[in-house]
C-alpha positions, 0 to 999 in steps of 0.5 A: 558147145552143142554137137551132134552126137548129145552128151546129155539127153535131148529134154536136158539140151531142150530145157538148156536151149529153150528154158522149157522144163515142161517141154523137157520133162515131156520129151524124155529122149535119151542118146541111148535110144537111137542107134547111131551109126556112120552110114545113114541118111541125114536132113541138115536145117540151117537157121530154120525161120518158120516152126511149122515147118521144123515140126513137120520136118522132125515129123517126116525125119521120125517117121523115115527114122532119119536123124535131124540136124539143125544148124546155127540159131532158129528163128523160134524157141524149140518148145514153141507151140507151132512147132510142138503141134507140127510134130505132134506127139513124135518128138520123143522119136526124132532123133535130133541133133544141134550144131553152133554152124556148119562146120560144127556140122560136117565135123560131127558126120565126116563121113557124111557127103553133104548134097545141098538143095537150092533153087539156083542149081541146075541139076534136078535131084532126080538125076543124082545117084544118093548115098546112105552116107548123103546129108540132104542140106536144106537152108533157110526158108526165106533165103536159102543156103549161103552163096559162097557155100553154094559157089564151093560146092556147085557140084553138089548142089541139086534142085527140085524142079518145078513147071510154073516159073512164076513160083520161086520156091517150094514150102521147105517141109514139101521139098525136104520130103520129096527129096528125102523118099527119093534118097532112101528108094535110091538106097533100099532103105524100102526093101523088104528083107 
């Protein structure tokens, strides 16, 4: 069963996952080198459907030393080409973790406050006050987090908003990014120290 907080060095549960050894050998992530500790700033992806986007996300999460979970299946192999080249070489510093579902998920990091982003909340990220235990949840690119999920935890549920209302959505790797910076300058995680 995959859970966060990998047993086994990442390139091993790629190879697993994906059949990729050459991926694998080229990964060299260890559970060793990352610090892992209970107050952090999370992205959740669940069931991402598009590589490039996954690829970028990982990118912003290795840049912003922010963990990245993905949940339940991908609608693509890890060691897809698209998604190697949306991270380009930073894989080796994202920091990745796998879930079966959500509940997988939330009893990995029960300490975490999962916030949920949809474009059916009313309320707009900027008017949520973010924590360093937040796990910025973000579903699929084609239809979003699951309803009755969202139903469960209206309260939680932010939005980014947007002025043309002719444009559904915005690009998943856009929205993750904008809300992401907005968490960790909520947080400090900017300050100099």
């Amino acid at each position: 069963m995959l859970q966060a907080k990998l047993a086994v060095p990442f390139f091993s549960l790629c190879a697993i996952i994906c059949g990729s050894q050459s991926l694998a050998q080229n990964l060299r992530l260890t559970p060793a080198r990352f610090k892992i500790t209970d107050i952090m700033l999370r992205v959740a992806l669940v069931e991402p459907e598009i590589p490039p986007n996954t690829g970028n996300i990982a990118r912003l999460c290795a840049a912003t030393r922010t963990p990245l979970h993905i949940v339940g299946a991908t609608g693509f192999r890890l060691d897809d080409r698209a998604v190697r080249r949306a991270g380009l070489d930073y894989w080796p510093e994202v920091e990745l973790h796998r879930h079966l579902d959500l509940d997988a998920l939330t009893q990995s990091v029960p300490e975490a406050r999962f916030i949920y982003l949809t474009t059916k909340a009313e309320r707009s990220y900027t008017d949520w006050r973010f924590e360093l235990n937040d796990c910025l949840v973000f579903g699929r690119e084609t239809r979003g987090l699951p309803e009755d999920l969202l139903r469960a935890n209206w309260e939680r549920c932010l939005t980014i908003p947007m002025l043309n209302p002719k444009v559904r959505s915005l690009n998943l790797a856009t929205s993750v990014a904008i809300v992401l910076y907005e968490a960790l300058r909520q947080t400090g995680s900017f300050s100099s120290k």
